[in-house]
N, C-alpha and C positions, 0 to 999 in steps of 0.2 A: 504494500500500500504506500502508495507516495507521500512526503510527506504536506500539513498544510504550508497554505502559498501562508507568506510573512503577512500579508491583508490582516490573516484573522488573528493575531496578536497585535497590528492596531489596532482594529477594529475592538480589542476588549480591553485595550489601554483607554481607547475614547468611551467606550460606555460607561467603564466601571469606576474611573478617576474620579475623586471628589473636591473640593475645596481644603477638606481636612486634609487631602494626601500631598499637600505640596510643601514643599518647605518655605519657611518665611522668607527666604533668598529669593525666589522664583516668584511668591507674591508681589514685591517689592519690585523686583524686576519687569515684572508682567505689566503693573500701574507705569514704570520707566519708559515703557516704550511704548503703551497705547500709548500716554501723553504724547509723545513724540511722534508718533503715527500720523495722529491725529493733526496733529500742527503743520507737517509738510503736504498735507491731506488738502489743508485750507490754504496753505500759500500756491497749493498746485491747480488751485479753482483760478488763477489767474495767468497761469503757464502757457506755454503754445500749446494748440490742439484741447482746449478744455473746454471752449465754446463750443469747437465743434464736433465732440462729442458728446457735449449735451445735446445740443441739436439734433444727433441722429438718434440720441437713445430715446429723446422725446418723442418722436417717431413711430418706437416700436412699445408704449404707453405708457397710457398717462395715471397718474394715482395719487393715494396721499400716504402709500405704505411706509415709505422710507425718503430722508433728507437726502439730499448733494448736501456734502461739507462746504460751509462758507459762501453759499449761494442763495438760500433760501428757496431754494427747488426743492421741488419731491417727485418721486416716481416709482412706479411698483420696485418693491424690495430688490431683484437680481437687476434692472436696470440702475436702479442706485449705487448698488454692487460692483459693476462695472465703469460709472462716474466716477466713484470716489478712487476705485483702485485705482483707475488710470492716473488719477491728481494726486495720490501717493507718492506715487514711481517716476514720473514726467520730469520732476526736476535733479534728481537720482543725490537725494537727499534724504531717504527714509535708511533705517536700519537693516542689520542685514547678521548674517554667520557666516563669517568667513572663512570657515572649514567648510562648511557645504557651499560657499559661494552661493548663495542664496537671500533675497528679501523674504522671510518670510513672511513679514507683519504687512507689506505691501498687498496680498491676494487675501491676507486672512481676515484681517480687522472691518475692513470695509464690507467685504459679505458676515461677518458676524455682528456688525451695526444695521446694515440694511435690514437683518434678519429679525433681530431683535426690535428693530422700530416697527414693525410691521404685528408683534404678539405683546401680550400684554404679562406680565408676573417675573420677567425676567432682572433679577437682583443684579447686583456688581459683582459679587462672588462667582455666579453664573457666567459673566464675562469673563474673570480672571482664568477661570478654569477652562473655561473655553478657549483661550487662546494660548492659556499655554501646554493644553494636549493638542490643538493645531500647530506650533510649533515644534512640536516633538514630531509630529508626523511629517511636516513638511524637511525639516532639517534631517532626520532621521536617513529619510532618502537620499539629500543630497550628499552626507555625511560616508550613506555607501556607496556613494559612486567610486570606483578606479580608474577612471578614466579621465581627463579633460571635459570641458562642457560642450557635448553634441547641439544640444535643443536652452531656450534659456531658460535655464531654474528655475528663477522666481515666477512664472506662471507656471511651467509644469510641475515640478514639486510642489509649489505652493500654491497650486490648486488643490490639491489630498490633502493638504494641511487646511486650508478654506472647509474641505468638504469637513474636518473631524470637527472643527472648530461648529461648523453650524448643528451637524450630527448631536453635537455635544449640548448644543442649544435644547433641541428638540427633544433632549431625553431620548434616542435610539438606544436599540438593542446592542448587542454587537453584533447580530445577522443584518441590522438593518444599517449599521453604518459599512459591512462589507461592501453591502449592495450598494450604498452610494458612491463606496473607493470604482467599484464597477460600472457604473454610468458615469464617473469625473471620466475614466478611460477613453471611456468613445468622446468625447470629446476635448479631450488635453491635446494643447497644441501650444507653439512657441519656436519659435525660429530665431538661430543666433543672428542668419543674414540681418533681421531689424538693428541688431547690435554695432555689428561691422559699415552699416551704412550708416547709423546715428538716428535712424527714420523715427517718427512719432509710435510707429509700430510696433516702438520697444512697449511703453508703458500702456498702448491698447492690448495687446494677449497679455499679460498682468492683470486686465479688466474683463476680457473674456475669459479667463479660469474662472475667476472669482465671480463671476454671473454664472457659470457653470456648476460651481459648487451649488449655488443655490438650487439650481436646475436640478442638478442630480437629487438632493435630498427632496424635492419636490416629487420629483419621481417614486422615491421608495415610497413614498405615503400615501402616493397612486397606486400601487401595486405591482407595477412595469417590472419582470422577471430584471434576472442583471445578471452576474459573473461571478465565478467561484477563485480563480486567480489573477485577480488585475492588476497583481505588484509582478508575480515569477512566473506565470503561464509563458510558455512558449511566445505569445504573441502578447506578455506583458507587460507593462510600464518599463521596469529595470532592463529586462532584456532588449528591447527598442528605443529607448528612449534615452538609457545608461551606457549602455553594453557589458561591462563590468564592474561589478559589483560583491558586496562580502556586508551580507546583514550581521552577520552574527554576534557583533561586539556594540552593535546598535539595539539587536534585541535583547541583548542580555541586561543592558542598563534601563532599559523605560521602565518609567516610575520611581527610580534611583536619581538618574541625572536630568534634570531639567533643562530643556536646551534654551529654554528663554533666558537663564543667567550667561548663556553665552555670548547671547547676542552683543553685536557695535555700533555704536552711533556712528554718523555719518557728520564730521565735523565741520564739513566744508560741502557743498553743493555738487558736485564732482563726480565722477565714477569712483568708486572703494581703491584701484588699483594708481589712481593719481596722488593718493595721500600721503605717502609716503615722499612724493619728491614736493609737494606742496611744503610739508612739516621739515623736513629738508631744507631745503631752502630758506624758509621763515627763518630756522634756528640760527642760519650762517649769517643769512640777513643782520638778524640782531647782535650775532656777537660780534660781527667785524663791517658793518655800518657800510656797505660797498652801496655804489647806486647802481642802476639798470644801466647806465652808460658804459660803467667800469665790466661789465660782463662779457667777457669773449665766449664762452659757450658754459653750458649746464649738462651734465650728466647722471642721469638717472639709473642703477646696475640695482636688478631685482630679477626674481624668477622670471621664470618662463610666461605665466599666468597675466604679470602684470602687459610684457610686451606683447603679449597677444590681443588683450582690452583696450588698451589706451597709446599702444605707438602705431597711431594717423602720424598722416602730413597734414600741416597746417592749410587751412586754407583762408583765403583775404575774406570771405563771405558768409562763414559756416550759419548752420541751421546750430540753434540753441541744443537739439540731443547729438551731433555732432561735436560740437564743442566741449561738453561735459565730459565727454569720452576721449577726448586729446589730451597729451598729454602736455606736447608743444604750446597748444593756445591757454592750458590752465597757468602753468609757469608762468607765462608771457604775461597775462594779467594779475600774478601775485607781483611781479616783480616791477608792472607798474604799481600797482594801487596798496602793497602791502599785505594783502590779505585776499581772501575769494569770498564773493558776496551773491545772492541772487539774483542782485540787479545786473552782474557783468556779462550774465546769460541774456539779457533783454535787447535789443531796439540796435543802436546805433555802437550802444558797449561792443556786440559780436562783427562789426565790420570796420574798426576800428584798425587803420593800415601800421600803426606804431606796433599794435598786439604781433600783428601777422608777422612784420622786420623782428619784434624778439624774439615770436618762437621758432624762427628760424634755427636759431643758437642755442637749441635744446635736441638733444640725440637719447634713445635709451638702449640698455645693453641689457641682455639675456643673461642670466648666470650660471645655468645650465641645471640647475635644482632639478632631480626628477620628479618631483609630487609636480602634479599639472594641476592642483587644487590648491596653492599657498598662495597670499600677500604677504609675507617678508621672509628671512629679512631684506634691507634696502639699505642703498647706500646714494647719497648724493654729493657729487662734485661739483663744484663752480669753479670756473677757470677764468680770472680777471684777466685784463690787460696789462701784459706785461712780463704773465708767464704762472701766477701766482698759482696756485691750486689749493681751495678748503676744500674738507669735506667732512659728511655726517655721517655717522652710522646709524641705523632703526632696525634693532631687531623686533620690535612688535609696532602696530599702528599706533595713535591716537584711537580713543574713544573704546578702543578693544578692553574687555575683560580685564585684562595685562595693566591694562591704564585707561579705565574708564575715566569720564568728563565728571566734571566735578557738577555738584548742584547746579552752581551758578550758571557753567557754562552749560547747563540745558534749559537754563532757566533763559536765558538769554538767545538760545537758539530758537524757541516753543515762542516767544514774543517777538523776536525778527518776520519766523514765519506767521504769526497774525497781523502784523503790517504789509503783509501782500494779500488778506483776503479780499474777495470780490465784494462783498456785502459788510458793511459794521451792524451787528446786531446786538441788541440790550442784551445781556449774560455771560457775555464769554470773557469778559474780567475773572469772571468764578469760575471759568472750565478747568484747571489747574487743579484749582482745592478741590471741588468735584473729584475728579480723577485719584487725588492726594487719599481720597477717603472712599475711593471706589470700595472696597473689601466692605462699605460698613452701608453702603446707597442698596436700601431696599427695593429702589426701582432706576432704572435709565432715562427715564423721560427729561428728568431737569440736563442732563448730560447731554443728550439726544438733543436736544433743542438748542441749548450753549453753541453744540458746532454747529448748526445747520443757521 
């Protein structure tokens, strides 16, 4: 008898997990980055491509079940689902794990808010737990992959993490959160091409998983037959999706290690694999006070991983998800303006001909690491005029586990991004504390309202 596919030990990590079973680490953490979810959520209601995927999701209806973050919109729950995720991930600013190379919190949170605006009795604890056995599922997967990334993570893994998380809502079985891992399947999609081009089509399949989980678990409650291995079947998620993989040391730990205390913040606007020559840079910056004139070129030396995501050529005209994903044009604007801001992704900042002449003088070098799944370590060189050479070494990011951001500077990040929302609405001064006291909020609405 074969044995079962790895589905059905998520699937009873999501049914049977309770609030009681987490540790106070993972709570606290779990509160850490909804807030933060939630904040790049609302600054990305005024990103490129945000209008007009409202527009088309208005399209396919209309409701009062669930908020657009930061807009004052509503629309049935899975099309909310898909607004918000989109406006998560758009400015590539939301959190992430860097072992699995994955946003989790990007497919999950926005179909587990749509979900929850849409049903009445659901507590904060109910959220906390929900998202952080979505988490564990989503991460879980990408954590066994062996290989490099064929298809992009954060929608296909983090559509299964979408689906536990809503599963989780709903109170399923664990026959019935299977059945939902088996209807995400037929529909999980994610293509790195959107990556490699910069296209807005990165942070839409992020929005279609996550409309998709909802879809799926809609279906178990319909009755729609589903799939008995939609992680390891022959024709299943890991084998087509991954190619190689090694569960074993992921299923031995669920319910042990909590992957939401793994999670990193995203300290800078940026792709995850720029941050290291950003923080790089800054450091040398400060300690030996050179200006952008004195710089004869910058060198970047880090895995494989990073040169694979972010060494483009610059270009004089780039599109705002182009840009984020350069490594050239990020530099280029730290080393003018000091620091990387939302705004240098906007309007006239991205065709800015001064940007384009610095990141000329940025190269990055491969360092031959074999893990195809690491961001560090890193090393950054600046080579002045004249011959000089500093350099940095990072063997962990910023914002990582290793060196998470302090209060303040999430405190500071969470209010940046509500100075780009699309709407100013009475409450959301109080979305913070809300959040701060999620474990103890017998209902969501006052929260639910704040962001929307």
């Amino acid at each position: 008898m074969s044995r079962p596919d790895s589905a059905v030990r998520f699937a009873s990590h999501v049914a049977e997990t309770r609030f009681e079973n987490l540790s106070p680490e993972a709570v606290e953490r779990a509160k850490v980055f909804i807030l933060d979810t939630i904040g790049v959520g609302i600054a990305g209601s005024t990103a490129q491509g945000a209008e007009e995927v409202r527009q088309a999701a208005s399209r396919w209806g209309a409701g009062e079940g669930a908020a657009v973050w930061g807009i004052g919109l509503r629309l049935p729950p899975a099309q909310a689902a898909l607004v918000n995720a989109f406006q998560v991930h758009n400015q590539e600013f939301d959190a992430l794990h860097e072992a699995a190379v994955l946003h989790a919190p990007a497919t999950l949170l926005p179909a587990l808010l749509a979900d929850a605006g849409a049903r009445d009795g659901i507590t904060g604890r109910d959220l906390i737990t929900a998202f952080t056995v979505g988490v564990d599922v989503a991460c879980g997967l990408g954590l066994a992959a062996r290989r490099g990334l064929r298809f992009f993570r954060p929608a296909t893994a983090g559509g299964f993490g979408a689906v536990a998380g809503v599963a989780h809502l709903r109170g399923f079985s664990a026959d019935q959160v299977l059945a939902a891992f088996g209807h995400q399947l037929g529909q999980v999609a994610g293509t790195m091409q959107a990556h490699t081009e910069g296209s807005p089509l990165l942070p839409y399949q992020v929005g279609t998983n996550a409309r998709a989980a909802i879809v799926s678990c809609d279906l178990v409650e319909a009755g729609l037959g589903s799939l008995r291995a939609p992680f390891e079947g022959p024709y299943g998620y890991l084998p087509l999706f991954e190619g190689e993989y090694d569960l074993a040391p992921i299923l031995a730990e669920l319910g042990r290690a909590w992957r939401v205390a793994e999670l990193s913040h995203k300290p800078y606007p940026s792709g995850r694999a720029t941050h290291g020559g950003i923080e790089g840079l800054m450091r040398l910056r400060a300690e030996h006070g050179f200006s952008s004139a004195e710089v004869e070129a910058i060198t970047v030396i880090g895995p494989p991983l990073i040169s694979r995501l972010v060494d483009r050529p610059p270009l004089p005209d780039p599109g705002p998800g182009y840009a984020r994903l350069c490594m050239p044009f990020v530099l280029a604007k730290v080393l003018q303006q000091g620091a990387l801001d939302l705004a240098h992704f906007r309007g006239h900042a991205l065709a800015d001909p001064a940007t384009f002449a610095l990141a000329a003088r940025v190269r990055m070098v491969a360092d031959g690491n074999p893990d195809p799944n690491i961001f560090a370590p890193q090393r950054v060189e600046v080579r002045l005029r004249g011959g000089r050479v500093l350099g940095c070494d990072l063997p962990s990011l910023l914002a990582s586990p290793a060196r998470p951001l302090s209060r303040a500077d999430r405190t500071a990040k969470f209010e940046r991004c509500l100075a780009f929302a699309a709407t100013e609405r009475a409450g959301r001064g109080a979305l913070a504390d809300l959040i701060e006291t999620l474990d103890q909020q017998p209902c969501l609405r006052g929260m639910i309202n704040a962001i929307s």
